[in-house]
C-alpha positions as CSV (number, residue, x, y, z in Angstrom):
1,X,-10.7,-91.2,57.1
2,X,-9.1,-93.7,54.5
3,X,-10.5,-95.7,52.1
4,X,-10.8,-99.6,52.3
5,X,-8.5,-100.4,49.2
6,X,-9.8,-104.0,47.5
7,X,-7.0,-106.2,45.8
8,X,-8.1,-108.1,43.1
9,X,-6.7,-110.7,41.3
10,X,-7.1,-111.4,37.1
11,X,-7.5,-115.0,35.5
12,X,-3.4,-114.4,34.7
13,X,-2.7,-113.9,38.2
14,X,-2.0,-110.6,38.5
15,X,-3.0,-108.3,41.6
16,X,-4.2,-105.1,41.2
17,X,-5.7,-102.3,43.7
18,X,-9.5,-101.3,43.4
19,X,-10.7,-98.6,45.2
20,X,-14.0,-98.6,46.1
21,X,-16.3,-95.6,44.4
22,X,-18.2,-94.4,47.0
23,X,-20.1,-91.5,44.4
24,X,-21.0,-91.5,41.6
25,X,-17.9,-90.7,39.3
26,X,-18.0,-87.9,36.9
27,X,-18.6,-89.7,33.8
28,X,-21.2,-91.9,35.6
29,X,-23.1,-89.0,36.5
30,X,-22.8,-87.0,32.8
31,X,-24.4,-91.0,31.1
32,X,-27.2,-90.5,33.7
33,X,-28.0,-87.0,32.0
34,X,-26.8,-87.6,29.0
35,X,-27.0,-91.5,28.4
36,X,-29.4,-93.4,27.0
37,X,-30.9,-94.0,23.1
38,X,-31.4,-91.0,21.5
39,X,-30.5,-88.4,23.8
40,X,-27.5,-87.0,21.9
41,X,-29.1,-87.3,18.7
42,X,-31.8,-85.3,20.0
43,X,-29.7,-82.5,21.1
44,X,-27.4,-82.9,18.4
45,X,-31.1,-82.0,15.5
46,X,-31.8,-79.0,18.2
47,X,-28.5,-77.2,17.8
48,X,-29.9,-75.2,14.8
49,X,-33.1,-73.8,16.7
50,X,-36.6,-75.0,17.7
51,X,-37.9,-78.2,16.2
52,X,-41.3,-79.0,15.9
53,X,-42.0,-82.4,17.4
54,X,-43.0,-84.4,14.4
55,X,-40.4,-82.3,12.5
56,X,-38.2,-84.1,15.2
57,X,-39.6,-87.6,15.0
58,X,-38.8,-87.8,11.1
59,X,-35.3,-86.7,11.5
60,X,-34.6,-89.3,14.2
61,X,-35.4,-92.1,11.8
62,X,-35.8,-94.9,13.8
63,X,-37.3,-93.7,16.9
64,X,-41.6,-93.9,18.1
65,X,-43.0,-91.2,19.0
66,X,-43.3,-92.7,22.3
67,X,-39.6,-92.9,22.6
68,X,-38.9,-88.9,21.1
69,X,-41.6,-87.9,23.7
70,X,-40.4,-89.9,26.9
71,X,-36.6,-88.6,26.2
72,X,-37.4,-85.1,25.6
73,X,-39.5,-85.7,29.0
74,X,-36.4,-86.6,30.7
75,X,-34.6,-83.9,29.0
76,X,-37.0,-81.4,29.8
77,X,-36.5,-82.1,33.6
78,X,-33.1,-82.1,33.5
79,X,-32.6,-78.7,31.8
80,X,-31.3,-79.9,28.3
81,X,-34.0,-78.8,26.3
82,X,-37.2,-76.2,26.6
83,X,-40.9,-77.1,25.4
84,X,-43.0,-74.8,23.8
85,X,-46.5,-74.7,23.2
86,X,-46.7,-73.3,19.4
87,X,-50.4,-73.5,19.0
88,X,-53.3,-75.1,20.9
89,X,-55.5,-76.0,17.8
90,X,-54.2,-77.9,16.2
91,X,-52.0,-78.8,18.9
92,X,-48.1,-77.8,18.0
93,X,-45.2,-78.2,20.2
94,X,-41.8,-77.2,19.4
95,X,-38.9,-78.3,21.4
96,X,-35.5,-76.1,21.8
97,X,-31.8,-76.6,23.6
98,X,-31.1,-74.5,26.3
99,X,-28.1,-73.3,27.4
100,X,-27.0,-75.7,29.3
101,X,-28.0,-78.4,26.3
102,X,-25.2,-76.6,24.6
103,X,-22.2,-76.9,26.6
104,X,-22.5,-81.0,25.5
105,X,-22.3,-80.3,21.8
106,X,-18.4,-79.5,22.2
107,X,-17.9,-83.2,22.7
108,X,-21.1,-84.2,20.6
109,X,-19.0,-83.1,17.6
110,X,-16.1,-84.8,19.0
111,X,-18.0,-88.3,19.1
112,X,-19.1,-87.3,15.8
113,X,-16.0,-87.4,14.3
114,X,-14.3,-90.3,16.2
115,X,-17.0,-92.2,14.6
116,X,-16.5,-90.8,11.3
117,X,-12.6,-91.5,11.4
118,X,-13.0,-94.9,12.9
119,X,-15.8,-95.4,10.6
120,X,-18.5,-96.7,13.2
């Protein structure tokens, strides 16, 4: 079976071959995981241990509550992070990387200091 190959051609005039991604590619499917506003920031405050929530909210700045609580929703179903229940009364909840969380703080610290050295 062979793929229907799509030539293009650029405002210059020159041709070039697209290939059509059927899937999606690799790096497409880490941003669904991974992408989106303060997802790696989030991971990034939970690589020393478990953070309380609010503890969580304050170091994230600018983020709502709202916003923390639907992304570590998102996270939570996707494996990145564990919630715990600290206490019912008042009620406390604590949020911790899991394994898996972890293997994306290799290239976390990589963006980290591209954007240090590029100062972005």
């Amino acid at each position: 079976m062979s793929t229907v190959t799509n030539i293009t051609t650029d405002s210059k005039g020159r041709k070039s071959a697209v290939e059509p991604c059927l899937e999606p590619c690799p790096i497409e499917r880490g941003m669904r995981v991974l992408g989106g506003k303060w997802k790696g920031s989030i991971l990034w405050h939970l690589k020393d241990g478990p953070v309380r929530f609010n503890d969580l909210v304050r170091q994230l700045g600018g983020a709502s509550k709202k916003m923390v609580s639907q992304r570590l929703q998102e996270m939570e179903e996707s494996g990145l992070v564990k919630r715990e229940v600290v206490s019912d009364r008042p009620i406390a909840v604590a949020y911790e990387i899991t394994e898996f969380g972890q293997t994306a703080l290799g290239f976390l610290e990589e963006l980290k200091n591209w954007s240090e050295a590029n100062n972005i």
